[in-house]
N, C-alpha and C positions, 0 to 999 in steps of 0.2 A: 153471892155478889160478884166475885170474881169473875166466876164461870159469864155471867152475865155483861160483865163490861169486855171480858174476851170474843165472847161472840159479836157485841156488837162491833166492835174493833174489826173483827173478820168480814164483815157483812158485806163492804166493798169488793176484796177479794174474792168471795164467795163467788159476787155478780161476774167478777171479772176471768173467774174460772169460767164459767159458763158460756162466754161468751167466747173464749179465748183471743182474746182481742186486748193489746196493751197500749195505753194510752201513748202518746209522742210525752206528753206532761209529767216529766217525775213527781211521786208522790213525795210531798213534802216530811223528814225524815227528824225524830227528835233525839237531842245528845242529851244523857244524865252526865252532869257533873259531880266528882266525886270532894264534898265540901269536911268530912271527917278528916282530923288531921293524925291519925291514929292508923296503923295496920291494923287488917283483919287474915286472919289465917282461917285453914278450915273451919274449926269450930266455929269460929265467930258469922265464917259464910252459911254454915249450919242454922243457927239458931235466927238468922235473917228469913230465911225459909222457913223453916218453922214456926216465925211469928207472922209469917203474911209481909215481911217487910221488904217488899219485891225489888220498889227502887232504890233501897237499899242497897241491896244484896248484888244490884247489876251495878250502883257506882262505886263497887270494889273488883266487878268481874269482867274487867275491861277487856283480858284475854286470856286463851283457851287455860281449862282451869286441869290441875292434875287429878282430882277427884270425880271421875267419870260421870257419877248421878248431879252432881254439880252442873258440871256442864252441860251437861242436857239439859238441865232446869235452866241453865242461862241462854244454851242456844234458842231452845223454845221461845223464850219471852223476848229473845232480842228479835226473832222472826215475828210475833205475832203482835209487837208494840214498834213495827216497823224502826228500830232504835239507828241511827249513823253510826258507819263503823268505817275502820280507817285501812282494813285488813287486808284490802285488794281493789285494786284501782283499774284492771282489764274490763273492759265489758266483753260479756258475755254471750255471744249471738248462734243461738240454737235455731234449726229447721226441722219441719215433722212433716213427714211424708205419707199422707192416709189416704189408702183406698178404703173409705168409705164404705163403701158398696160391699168388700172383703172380708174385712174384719171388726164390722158394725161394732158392738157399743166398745171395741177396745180403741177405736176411734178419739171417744171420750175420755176412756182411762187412762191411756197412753200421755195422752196430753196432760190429765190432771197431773200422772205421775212425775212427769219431767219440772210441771210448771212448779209442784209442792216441791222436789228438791231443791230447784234454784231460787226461792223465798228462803228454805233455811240457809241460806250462805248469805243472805246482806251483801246482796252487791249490785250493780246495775247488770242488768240482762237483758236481750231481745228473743221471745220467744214467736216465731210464725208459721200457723200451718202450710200446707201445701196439700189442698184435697184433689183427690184425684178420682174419676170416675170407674178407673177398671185399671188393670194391671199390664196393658199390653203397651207395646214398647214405644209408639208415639205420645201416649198419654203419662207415661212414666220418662223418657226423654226431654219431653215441652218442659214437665216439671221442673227438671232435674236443670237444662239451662236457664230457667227463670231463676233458682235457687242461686245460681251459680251468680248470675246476673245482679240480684238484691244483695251481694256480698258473705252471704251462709259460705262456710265450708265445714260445719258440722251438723250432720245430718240422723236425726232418729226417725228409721221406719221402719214400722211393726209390718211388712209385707210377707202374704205367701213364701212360697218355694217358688210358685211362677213368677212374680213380681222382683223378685233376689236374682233368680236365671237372668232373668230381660238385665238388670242394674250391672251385674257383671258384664254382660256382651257388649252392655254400650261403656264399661270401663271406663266413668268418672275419675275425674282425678280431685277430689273433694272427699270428705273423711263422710263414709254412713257407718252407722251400728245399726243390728236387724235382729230388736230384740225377741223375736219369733224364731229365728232361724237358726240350728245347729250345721256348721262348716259338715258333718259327715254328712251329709243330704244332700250335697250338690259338688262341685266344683270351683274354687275360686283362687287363685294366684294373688293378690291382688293387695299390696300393701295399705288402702285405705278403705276397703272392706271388713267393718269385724261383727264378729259374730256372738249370740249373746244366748240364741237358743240352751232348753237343757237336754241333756243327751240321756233319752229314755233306752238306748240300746246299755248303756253303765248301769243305769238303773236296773236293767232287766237282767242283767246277769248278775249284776249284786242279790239279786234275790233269789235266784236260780238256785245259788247255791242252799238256800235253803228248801229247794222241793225234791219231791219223792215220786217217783213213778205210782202209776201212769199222772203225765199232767194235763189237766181240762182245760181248755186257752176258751174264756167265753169273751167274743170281739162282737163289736158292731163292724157297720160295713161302711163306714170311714176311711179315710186314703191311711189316715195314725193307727186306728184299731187295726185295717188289714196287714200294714207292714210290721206293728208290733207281734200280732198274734204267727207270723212266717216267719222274722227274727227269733220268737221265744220256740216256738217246735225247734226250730235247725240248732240253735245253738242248746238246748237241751240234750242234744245227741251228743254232746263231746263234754270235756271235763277235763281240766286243768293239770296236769302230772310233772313235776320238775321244770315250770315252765312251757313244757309244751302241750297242746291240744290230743285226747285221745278220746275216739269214737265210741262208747258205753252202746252198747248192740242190744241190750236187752231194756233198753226205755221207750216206754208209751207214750203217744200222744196224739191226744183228741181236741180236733177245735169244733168251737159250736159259734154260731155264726149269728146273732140275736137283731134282725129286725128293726128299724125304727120304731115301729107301731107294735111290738109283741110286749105280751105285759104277760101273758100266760105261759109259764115254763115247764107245764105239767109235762109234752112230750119228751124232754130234754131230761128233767130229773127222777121225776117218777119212779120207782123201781129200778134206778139205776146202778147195777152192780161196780158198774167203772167207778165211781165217785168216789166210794167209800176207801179209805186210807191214800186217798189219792190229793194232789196238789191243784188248788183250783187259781187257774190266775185269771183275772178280770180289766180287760180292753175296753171300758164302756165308760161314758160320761158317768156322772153322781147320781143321775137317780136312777136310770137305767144299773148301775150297779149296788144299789140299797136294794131293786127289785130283786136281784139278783139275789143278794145278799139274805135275802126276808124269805125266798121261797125255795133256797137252799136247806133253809130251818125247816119250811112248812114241809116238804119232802121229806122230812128224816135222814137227810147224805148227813157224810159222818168225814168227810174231809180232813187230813191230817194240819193243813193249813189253805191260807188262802192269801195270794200274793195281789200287790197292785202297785202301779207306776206312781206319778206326780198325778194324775188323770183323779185321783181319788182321796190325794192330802186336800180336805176339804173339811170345814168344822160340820158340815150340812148331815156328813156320814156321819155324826154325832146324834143326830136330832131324827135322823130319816131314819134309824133301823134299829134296832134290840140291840144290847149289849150281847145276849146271846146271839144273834147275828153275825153281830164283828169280834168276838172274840178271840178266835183264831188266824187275823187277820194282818198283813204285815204291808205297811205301807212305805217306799220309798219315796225321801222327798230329801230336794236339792237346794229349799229355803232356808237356808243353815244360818247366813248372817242376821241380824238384827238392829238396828237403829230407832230406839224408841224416838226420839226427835221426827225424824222422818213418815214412821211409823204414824206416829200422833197427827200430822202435819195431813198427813193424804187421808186420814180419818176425818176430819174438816171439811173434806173435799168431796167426804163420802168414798172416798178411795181405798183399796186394798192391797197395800203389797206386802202382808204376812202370810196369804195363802195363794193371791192370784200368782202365778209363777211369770207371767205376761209384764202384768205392770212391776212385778220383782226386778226382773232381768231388763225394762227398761229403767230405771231407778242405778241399776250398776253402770249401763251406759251411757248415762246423762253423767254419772259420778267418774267414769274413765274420761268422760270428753272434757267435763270441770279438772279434771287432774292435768291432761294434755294444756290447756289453754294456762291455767294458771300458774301447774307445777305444784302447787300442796299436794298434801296429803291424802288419801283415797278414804272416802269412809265405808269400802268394803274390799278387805282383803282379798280378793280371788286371782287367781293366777290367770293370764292372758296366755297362753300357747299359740304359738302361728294364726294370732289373729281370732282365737275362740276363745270363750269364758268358759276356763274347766271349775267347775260349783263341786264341792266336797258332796258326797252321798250319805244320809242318815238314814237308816231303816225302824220305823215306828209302829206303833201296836195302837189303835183307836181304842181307849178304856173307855170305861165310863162315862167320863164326861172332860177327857182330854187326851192328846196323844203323848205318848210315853215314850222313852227307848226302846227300842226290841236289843235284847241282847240274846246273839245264837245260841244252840243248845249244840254241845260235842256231838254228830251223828257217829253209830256205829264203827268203830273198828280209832276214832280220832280220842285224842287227849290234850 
């Protein structure tokens, strides 16, 4: 029944995600009053939850509570029972800047993501897109003074590298996040430029250190697959000594180049002596890399491991290949924080930001631009450096039927 009277409750927002479109008409906003004349402490907020006694439990949890699953449970229902809150009195005026046409369905995503975090804060906001047909510097300009014009001066756009180039040159003086874009990819000075991209060159040499010559670099022919798979050769040739950089002269490496349209990797693996006790790292989308993965096996290579980026922390690699497939498989991924509230909230929306890394990293900078304007608290710790979001690195093992820690093994000659 619950389950049932929440969805309906949702059904309006639901429309109103879709639409992306917010009425001028505030939604009319209800107060529980708390009529017990008694304190409740944990336990007592416990056992309210636990019986189902919801408006109970919110006319004692008027604010942010010290028991973290608590609070969750409160922020939740004070989002999804639209409850009046007295906690912030700014409003809130967000801009989304979408080439359409660029970054198709993150178009949608983007937007769910930013619009499900500002429902979990209870407070008045304006959220409005800004579509754009293409990325070139009149159609991204027009934009950008219309923006400027409606009163926005925070702006979320998920654009290219081309689209970030162009926004720099014309040097807006209006705050964007560009939660696509990692700062080492381009150039930009520029104090209201940040950047939210993840930096798969940290990733690639966090994992680096776990391969062994020769290494197989298998890439698509992507602008990310070509420059990962020339980052991971070059920087395999050198190795870390007292701080400095030292050149290892006797490391192999073979990159193989995989086709849009190739699904048969007979000439590649076949009888391939290079493979075997060799390091295979994988450049390719999810299913182009399960192929991989599945006919790795059918071949009989014998690989000592088998690396991969953010490209491949996907639950899909769970469902799409053999456990003996991925078993020797080591995944880097830069999804480290968690907000079940959040989490929950863009699940509603049909949204993802526990694996999509896209709508993750816009979710942090909707929540840095919430921090700027209101001044609370961030509900995701990550460090800002010169204007880029540095994300902690975890390196992961695809089991079974979940992904797990990898924890390194000492190689050779280490203790």
């Amino acid at each position: 029944m619950t389950k049932i009277f929440s969805t309906l409750l949702l059904l309006p927002m639901l429309l109103l995600a879709q639409s992306f479109l917010i009425s001028d008409i505030p939604i009319p906003k209800s107060y529980i009053q708390n009529l017990d004349p008694y304190p409740c402490d944990e336990t007592c907020m416990q056992e309210y939850i636990d019986n189902d006694m919801i408006f109970s439990f919110l006319s004692h949890a008027q604010s942010k509570l010290e028991n973290k699953k608590q609070d969750e449970f409160r922020a939740m229902h004070i989002s999804i029972l639209n409850l009046g809150s007295t906690i912030i009195n700014t409003k809130l005026r967000i801009a989304l800047l979408l080439p359409y046409k660029r970054i198709g369905k993150y178009a949608a995503s983007t937007t769910n993501a930013t619009f499900a975090y500002l429902i979990t804060k209870n407070q008045s906001f304006e959220l409005k897109s800004y579509k754009i047909e293409s990325e070139s510097q009149e159609d991204i300009q027009t934009a950008l003074i219309k923006i400027k014009e409606d009163g926005f001066s925070h702006v979320i756009a998920p654009l290219t590298t081309t689209g970030a180039n162009t926004v720099i040159a014309l040097n807006p003086d209006i705050n964007i996040f560009f939660p696509t874009i990692n700062k080492q990819d381009l150039e930009s000075d520029s104090l209201n430029l940040f950047f939210g991209g993840i930096d798969y060159r940290a990733q690639s040499d966090l994992l680096l250190k776990e391969a062994v010559s020769p290494l197989i670099i298998f890439h698509d022919t992507s602008v990310i697959g070509k420059k990962l798979a020339y980052y991971e050769a070059d920087s395999f040739k050198y190795e870390t000594v007292n701080e400095e950089k030292v050149r290892i002269d006797n490391r192999k490496t073979i990159k193989y180049s995989i086709a849009r349209k190739t699904t048969n990797l007979q000439h590649y693996l076949k009888d391939n002596k290079d493979i075997n006790g060799s390091t295979c790292f994988i450049n390719t989308p999810i299913v182009k890399s399960s192929m991989i993965l599945s006919q790795l096996t059918l071949y009989d290579t014998d690989p000592v491991n088998i690396l991969s980026t953010q490209i491949n922390y996907d639950p899909l690699i769970l469902s799409m290949t053999q456990y003996v497939d991925r078993e020797k498989m080591i995944i880097a991924n830069s999804i480290t924080q968690h907000n079940n509230v959040l989490i929950q909230t863009n699940a509603l929306l049909s949204n993802d930001i526990e694996y999509d890394w896209i709508n993750y990293t816009t979710t942090v900078g909707i929540d840095y631009f919430f921090h700027m304007v209101t001044n609370t608290d961030r509900e995701y710790n990550i460090a800002l450096v010169d204007n880029q979001m540095l994300y902690p690195i975890e390196l992961l093992k695809p089991s079974s039927s979940r992904f797990m820690k990898y924890v390194s093994m000492p190689k050779e000659g280490e203790y």
